[in-house]
C-alpha positions as CSV (number, residue, x, y, z in Angstrom):
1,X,0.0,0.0,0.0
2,X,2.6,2.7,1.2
3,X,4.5,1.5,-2.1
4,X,1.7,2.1,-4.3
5,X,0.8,5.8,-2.5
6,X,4.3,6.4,-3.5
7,X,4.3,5.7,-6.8
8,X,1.0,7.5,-7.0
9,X,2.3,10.7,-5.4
10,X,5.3,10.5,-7.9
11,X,3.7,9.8,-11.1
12,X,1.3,13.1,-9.8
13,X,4.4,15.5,-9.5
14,X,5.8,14.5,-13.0
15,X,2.9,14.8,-14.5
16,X,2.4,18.6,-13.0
17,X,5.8,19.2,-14.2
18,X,4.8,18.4,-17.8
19,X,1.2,20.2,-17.9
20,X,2.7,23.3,-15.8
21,X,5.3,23.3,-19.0
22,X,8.2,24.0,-16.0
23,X,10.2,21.4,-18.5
24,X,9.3,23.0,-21.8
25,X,10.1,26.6,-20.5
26,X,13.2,28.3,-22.3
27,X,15.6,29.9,-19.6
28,X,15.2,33.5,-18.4
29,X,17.5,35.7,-21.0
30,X,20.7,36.8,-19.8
31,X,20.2,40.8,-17.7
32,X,20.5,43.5,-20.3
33,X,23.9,44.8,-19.0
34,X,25.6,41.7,-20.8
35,X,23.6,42.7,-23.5
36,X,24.9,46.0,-23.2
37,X,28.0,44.4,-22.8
38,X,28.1,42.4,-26.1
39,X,26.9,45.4,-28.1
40,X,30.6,47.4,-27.1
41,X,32.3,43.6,-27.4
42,X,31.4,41.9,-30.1
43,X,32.1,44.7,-32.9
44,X,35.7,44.6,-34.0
45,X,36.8,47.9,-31.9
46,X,37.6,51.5,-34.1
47,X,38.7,55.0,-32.8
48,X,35.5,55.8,-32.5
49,X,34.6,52.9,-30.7
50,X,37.2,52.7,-28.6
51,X,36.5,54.7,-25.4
52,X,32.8,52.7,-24.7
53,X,34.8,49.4,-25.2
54,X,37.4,50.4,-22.7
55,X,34.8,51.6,-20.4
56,X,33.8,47.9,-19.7
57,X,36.9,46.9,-18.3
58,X,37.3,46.5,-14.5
59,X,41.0,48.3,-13.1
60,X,42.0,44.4,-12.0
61,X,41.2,43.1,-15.2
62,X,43.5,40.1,-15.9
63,X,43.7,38.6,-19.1
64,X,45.2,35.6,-20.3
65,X,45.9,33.5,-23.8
66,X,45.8,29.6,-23.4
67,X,46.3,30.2,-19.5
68,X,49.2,32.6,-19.7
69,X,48.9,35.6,-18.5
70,X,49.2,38.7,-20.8
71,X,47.8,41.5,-19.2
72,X,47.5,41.8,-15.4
73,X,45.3,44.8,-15.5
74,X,42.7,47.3,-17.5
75,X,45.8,50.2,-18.6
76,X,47.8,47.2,-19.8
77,X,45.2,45.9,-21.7
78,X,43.9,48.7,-23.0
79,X,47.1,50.4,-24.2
80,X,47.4,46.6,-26.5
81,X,44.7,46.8,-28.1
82,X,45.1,50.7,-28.6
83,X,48.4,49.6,-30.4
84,X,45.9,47.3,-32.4
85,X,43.2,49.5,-33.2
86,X,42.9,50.0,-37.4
87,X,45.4,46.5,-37.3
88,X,43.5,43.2,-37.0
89,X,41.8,41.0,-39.7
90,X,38.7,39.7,-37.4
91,X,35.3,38.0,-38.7
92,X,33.2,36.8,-35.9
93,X,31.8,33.7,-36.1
94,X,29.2,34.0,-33.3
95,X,28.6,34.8,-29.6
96,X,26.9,33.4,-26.8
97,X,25.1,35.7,-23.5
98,X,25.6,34.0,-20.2
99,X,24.3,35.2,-17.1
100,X,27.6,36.6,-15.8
101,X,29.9,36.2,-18.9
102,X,30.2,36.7,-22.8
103,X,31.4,34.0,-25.0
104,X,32.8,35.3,-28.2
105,X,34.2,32.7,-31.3
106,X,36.3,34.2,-33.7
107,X,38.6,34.2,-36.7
108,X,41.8,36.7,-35.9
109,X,44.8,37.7,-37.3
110,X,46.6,40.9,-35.6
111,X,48.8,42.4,-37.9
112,X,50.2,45.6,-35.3
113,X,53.6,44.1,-35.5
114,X,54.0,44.3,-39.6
115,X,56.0,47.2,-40.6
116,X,54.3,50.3,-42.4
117,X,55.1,50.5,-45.8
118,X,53.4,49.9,-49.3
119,X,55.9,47.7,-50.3
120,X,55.8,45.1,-47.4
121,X,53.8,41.8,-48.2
122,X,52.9,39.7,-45.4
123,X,51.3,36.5,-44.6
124,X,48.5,35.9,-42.9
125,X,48.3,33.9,-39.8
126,X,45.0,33.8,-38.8
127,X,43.8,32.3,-35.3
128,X,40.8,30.3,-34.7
129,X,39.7,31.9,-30.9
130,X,37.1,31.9,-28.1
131,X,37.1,34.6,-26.3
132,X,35.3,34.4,-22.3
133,X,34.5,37.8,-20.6
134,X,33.5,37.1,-17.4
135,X,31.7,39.7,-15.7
136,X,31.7,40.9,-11.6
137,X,28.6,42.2,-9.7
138,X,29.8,45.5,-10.4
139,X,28.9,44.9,-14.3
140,X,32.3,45.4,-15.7
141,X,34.5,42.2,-17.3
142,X,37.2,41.3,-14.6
143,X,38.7,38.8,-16.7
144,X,39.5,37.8,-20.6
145,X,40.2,34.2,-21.4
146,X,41.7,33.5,-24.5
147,X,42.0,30.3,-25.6
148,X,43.3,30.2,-29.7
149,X,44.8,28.0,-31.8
150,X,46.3,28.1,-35.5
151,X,43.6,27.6,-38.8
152,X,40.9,28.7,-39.8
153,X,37.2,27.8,-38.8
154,X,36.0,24.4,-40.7
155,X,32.7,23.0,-41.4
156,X,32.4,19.2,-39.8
157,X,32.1,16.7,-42.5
């Protein structure tokens, strides 16, 4: 008897679950500062640009490629990619909103190292990336993990 009232009371709960749709519901969307976020992100950054991107930096920003650490805070960072501003190839392939992070995947080849000249050809290297900005309570991105490797993106056969 107890058995059975068991199975009873179980079989009722899943079957609330399905009618109340609690399954079939999509997530809540991510809060509208990573939103916010993304829109200063996601574009490949430009002079004009520049200044709102940098504005979503935290001071102890740390940022790291394949674990090793490149820039241990924001004026660091900031005066790199300032250096790369006008300098990259970049295509991005897509991004992804998380609740307290940004997940961009990309195609990048920086070319702020090349000499300035007419005359100079150069070969293009380009990266396949994911880049993880991981945002604090205070809305700004703490950290940038980069994790990259050489190639280009491919379609699965």
């Amino acid at each position: 008897m107890r058995r059975q009232a068991m199975m009873t009371v179980r079989g009722l709960a899943v079957s609330m679950m399905l009618t109340s749709g609690a399954i079939a519901s999509a997530p809540p969307a991510p809060p509208v500062f990573i939103d916010e976020l993304a829109t200063r992100i996601v574009p490949t950054q430009s002079a004009a640009s520049f200044d709102a991107y940098c504005a979503t930096f935290a001071n102890d920003l740390t940022v790291t490629v394949d674990g090793k650490r490149i820039a241990g805070n924001k004026a660091a960072w900031v005066a790199a990619e300032h250096h790369r501003l006008g300098k990259v190839d970049r295509f991005v392939v897509g991004f992804a909103e998380g609740y307290d992070a940004l997940l961009v995947i990309e195609r990048y080849d920086d070319r702020s190292d090349l000499p300035v000249s007419p005359s100079v050809l150069f070969d293009p290297r380009y990266k396949a990336r994911a880049v993880r900005y991981a945002v604090g309570p205070d809305h700004l991105i703490h950290t940038i993990q980069i994790a990259e490797t050489d190639g280009v993106f491919q379609v699965p056969k």
